[in-house]
N, C-alpha and C positions, 0 to 999 in steps of 0.2 A: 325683119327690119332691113333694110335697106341704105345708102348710103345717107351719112347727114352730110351735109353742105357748109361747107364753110366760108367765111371769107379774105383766107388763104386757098387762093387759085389751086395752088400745086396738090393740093388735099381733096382735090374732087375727083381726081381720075381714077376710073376704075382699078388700074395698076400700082395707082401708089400707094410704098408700105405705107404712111403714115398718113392716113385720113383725121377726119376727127372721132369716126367711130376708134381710132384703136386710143390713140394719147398715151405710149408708151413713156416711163419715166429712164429717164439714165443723168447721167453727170457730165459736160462738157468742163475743156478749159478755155478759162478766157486767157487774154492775149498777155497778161503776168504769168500764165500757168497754173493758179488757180481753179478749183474744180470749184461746182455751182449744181446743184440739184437741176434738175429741167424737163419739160416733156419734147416728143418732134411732133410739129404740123406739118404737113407736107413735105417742102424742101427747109422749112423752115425749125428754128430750136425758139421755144420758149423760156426765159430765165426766171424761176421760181422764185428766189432770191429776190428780185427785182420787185417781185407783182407783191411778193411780202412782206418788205420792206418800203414800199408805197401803199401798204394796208388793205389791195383790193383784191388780195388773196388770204384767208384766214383758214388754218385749221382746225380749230378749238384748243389750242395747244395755247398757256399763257405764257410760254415761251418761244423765239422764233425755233422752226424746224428747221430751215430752209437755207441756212445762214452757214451748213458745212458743207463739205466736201463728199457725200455721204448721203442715202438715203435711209439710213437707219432708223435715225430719229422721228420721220416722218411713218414708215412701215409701221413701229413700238406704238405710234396711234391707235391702231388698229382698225376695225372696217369700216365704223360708222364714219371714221375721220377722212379713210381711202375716196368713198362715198360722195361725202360732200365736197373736198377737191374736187374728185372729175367731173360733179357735176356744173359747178360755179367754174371750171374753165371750159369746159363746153357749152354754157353758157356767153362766155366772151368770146370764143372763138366759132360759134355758128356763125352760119347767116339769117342777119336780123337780130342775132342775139344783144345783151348789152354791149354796148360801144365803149365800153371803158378805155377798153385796149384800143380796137378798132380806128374811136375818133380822137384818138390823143397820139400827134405825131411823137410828142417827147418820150412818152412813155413804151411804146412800140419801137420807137430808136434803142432805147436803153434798155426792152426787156427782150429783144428780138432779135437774132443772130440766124445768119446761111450753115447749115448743116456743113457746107464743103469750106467754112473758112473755121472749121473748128476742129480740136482732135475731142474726141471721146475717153473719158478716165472709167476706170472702174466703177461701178453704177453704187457699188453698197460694200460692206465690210463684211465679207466673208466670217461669220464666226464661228463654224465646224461645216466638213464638208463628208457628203456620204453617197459612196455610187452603188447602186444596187443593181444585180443580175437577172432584169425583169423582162427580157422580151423573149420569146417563147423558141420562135425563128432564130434569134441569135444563139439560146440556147445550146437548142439542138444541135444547131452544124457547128457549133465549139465540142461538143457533148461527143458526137459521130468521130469526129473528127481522132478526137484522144482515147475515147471508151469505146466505141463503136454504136453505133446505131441501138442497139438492143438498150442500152447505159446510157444512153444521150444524156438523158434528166435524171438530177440525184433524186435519191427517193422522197425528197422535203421538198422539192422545187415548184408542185401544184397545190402546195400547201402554204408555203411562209413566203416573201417577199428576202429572198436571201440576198443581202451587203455587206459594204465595210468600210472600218474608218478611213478616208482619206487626208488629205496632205491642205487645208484650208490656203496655207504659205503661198503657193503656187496656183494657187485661182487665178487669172490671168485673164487680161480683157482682148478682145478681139484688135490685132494689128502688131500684137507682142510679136514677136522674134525670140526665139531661144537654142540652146544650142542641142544638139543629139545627144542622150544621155549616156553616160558610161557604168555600170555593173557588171556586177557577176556574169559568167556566160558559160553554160557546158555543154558541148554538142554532145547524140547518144553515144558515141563512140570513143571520150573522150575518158582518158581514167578519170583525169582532175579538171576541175574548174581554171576558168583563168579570165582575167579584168580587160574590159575595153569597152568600148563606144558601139551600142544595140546597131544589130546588123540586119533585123526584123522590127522594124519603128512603125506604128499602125496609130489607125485612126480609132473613134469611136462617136459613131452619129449619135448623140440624146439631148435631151429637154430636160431642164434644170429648174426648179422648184423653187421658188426663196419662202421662207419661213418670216411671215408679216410678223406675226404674233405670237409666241411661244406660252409655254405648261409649264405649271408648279411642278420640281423633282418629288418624283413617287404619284404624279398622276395620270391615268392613262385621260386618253383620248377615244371618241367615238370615230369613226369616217366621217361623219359629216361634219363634226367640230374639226379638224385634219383640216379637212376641205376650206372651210371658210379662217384656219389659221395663214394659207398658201394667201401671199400676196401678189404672185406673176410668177411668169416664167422667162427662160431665154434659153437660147439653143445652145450648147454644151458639148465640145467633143475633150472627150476625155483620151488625150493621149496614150498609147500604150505601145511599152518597149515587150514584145512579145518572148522573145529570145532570153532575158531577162526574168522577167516572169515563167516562165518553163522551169527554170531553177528554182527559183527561190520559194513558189507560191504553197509550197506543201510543206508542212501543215496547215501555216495561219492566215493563206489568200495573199493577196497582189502586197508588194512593199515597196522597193527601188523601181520596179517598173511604172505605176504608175503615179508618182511624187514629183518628177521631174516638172510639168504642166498639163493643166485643164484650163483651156480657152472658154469662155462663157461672149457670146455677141454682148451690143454694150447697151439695148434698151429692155427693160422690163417688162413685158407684155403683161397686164392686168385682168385675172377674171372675168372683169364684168367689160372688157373686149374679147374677151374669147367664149363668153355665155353664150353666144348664138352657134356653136360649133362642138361642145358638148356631144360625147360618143358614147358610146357602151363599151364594157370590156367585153372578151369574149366569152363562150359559152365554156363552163368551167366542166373538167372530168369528175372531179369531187368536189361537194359541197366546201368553200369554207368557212373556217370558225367563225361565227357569232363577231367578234369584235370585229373581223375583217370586211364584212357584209356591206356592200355600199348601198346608199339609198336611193343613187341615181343614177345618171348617167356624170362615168368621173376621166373619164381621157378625151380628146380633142381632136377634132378632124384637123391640123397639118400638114400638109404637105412640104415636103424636104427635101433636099438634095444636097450631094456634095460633088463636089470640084476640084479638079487636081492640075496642077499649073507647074510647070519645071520653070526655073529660073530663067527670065525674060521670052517666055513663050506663053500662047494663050490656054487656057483652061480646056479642060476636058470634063463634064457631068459623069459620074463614074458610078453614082447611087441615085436614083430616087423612090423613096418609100414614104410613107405619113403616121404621123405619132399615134394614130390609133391602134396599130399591129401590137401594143404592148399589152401583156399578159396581167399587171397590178398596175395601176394608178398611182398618184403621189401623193393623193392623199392616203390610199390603204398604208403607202409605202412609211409615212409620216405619223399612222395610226398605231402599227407594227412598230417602229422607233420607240415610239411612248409606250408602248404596252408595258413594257417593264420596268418601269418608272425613270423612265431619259425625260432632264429636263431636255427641251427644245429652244431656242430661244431666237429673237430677231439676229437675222440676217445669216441663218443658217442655211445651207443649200446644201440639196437634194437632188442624185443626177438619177437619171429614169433607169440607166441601164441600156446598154446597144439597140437601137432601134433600126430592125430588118424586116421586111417582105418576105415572102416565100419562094421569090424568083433572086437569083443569082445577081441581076441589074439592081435589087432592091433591097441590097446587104447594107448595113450601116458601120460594116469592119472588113479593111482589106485583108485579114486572115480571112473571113468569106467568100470575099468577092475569089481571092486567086487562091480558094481552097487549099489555104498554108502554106500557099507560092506553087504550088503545081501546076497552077493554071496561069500565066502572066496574062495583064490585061493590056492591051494595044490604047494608046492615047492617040488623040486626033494628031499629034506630032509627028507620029511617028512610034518615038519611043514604048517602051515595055515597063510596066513595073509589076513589082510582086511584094513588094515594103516600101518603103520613104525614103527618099536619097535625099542626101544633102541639097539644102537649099530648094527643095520643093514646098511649095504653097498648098496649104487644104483651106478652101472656103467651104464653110454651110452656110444651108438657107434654109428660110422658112414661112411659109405664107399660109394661112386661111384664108379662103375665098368665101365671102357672102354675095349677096344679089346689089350689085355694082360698084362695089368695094373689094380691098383687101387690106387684111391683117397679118405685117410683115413683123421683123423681127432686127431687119438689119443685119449686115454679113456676121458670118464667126470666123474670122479669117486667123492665120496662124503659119508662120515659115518656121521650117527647120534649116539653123544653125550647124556647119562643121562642130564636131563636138571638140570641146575643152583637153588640151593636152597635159597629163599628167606630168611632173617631174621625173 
């Protein structure tokens, strides 16, 4: 399939993220601060609200959806409801389609707002949030790194989809600011521990899952029900205080390291914009179990990148890799959740797990890219880094490319803050 045409100009060009093939959802505020459900055309923001409270938007819902701050309400629909949305606004917004929108100034004045005259709110309500250790590449050179090459992968790791509970609190929309986090800290040489602000601050390139439609507690899930539970995605870097983490994570896995923030971009990418892009996992060492078994193709050709910008200097591409390098899917990922009877429910999100390449340029974590700082990487600045310095910028991106379109995601941008001084 090819690009559909709209008539929003800015929607036709092969480079722009927001065609009509994608019709990402997210939330802007209007000009009281106010959030408002919405999709982007082009340069342009559609207001939901708007078109549903003028009645030429309906979801089968005998309640408004559309009418909070919040895409919750609208996700707890479920697909048939996701469905008939995108179709009935891609329907107003092609070209040639009905003119509702089109040939009504008033109504296009009042549902229709410039991307750059708005901020973007948090897209949906976070209601648990779960990052799991799925890319294979990331694995490994975390694995090599601490255990040596021979131990890279624990011995469960080509078998389960291994995660853990995160921090929902700290889901965070792209443009947040926050400050460098302070913990626990012990160097090897060190008798005792001692408190301050992460001196190894690291990124984590992944793609984030939202949870449309959730499961009755106590019952599992197929892959393919998983799959058609996922209502979209968004690009996802999960922060991580590395140096922090080295202490604390044994026994029970990551805790103060990674609670501080997880930036998520601020549009939803929707399945049935990313159907055309659909991948294979890879070729597995061991069979797995029966319930994990996919029936299709379940990860997505993206393309990715991230970006590193020191305060008031321009950026430097520091990674580019594509979400198909991941080892589990998010639906297996989401399969495995419910296996033992986890309800799931609307507006859960599910982060992939580091996503890396097999080449060094194609790391999705600066403990990779500068091999636990051993290697510093050179910015087009000038400057060296080997962790995150105060008040440096990390953008990701994210695009599918089809045949004269693209399927973008909007930045996942994110600064770090001087951290917070204790008394």
């Amino acid at each position: 399939m090819g690009l559909i045409k709209s008539w929003v100009e800015t929607a036709n060009s092969a480079n722009a993220q927001f065609p009509l093939n994608n019709l990402p959802y997210g939330v802007f505020l209007d000009a009281d601060g106010a959030g408002s459900p919405c999709v982007a055309i082009g340069d342009m923001i559609v207001d939901l609200g708007v078109l549903e409270d003028e009645g030429v938007l309906e979801t089968g819902s005998n309640e408004p959806v559309f009418d909070v701050p919040f895409l919750n309400e609208f996700m707890d629909l479920g697909s048939d409801a996701w469905a008939d949305v995108r179709s009935r606004l891609m329907d107003m917004l092609k070209e040639g389609g009905d003119d509702v929108l089109s040939g009504n100034d008033n109504l296009r004045e009042a549902a229709m707002v410039m991307q750059a005259d708005v901020k973007m709110a948090m897209p949906f309500v976070v209601g648990e949030f779960t990052d799991f250790y799925a890319g294979r590449n990331h694995a490994t050179n975390v694995g090599t790194m601490f255990r040596g090459k021979e131990n890279a992968l624990p011995p469960n790791w080509l078998h389960i989809p291994i995660g853990y509970n995160g921090r929902a609190s700290t889901v965070v929309v792209s443009g947040t600011e926050f400050p460098r986090p302070n913990g626990q800290l012990k160097g090897p040489n060190d008798a005792l521990p001692s408190f301050g602000p992460s001196k190894r601050l690291d990124i984590e390139l992944e793609m984030g899952a939202i949870v449309g439609t959730g499961n009755e507690m106590g019952r599992p899930v197929s892959v393919a029900e998983a799959d058609s539970m996922i209502f979209g995605y968004v690009i996802l870097n999960d922060w991580s205080a590395r140096d922090i983490q080295a202490w604390e994570y044994q026994p029970l896995g990551p805790f103060q390291a990674k609670v501080f923030a997880s930036t998520i971009s601020p549009w939803i990418v929707t399945k049935a914009a990313l159907e055309p892009f659909r991948a294979n996992t890879p070729k597995r060492e061991f069979p797995l179990l029966p319930y994990l078994e996919e029936p299709g193709p379940m990860l997505y050709n993206i393309d990715l990148e991230v970006a590193l910008a020191p305060q008031g200097k321009s950026e430097t591409v520091i990674s580019r890799t594509n979400y198909n390098q991941m080892y589990y899917s998010s639906a297996q990922q989401l399969a495995h959740h419910a296996s033992g009877g986890c309800e799931m429910s609307t507006g859960d999100l599910l982060g992939s797990g580091t996503i890396s390449g097999p080449e060094k340029d194609q790391c999705g974590a600066l403990l990779e890219i500068t091999w636990a700082g051993a290697e510093p990487i050179e910015l087009d600045t000038g400057e060296t880094r080997t962790f995150l310095e105060d008040n440096d910028t990390i953008t990701m991106r994210g695009a599918a490319k089809g045949d004269g379109y693209t399927i973008g995601f909007g930045d996942c941008t994110g600064t770090i803050l001087p951290p917070v001084k204790f008394p």
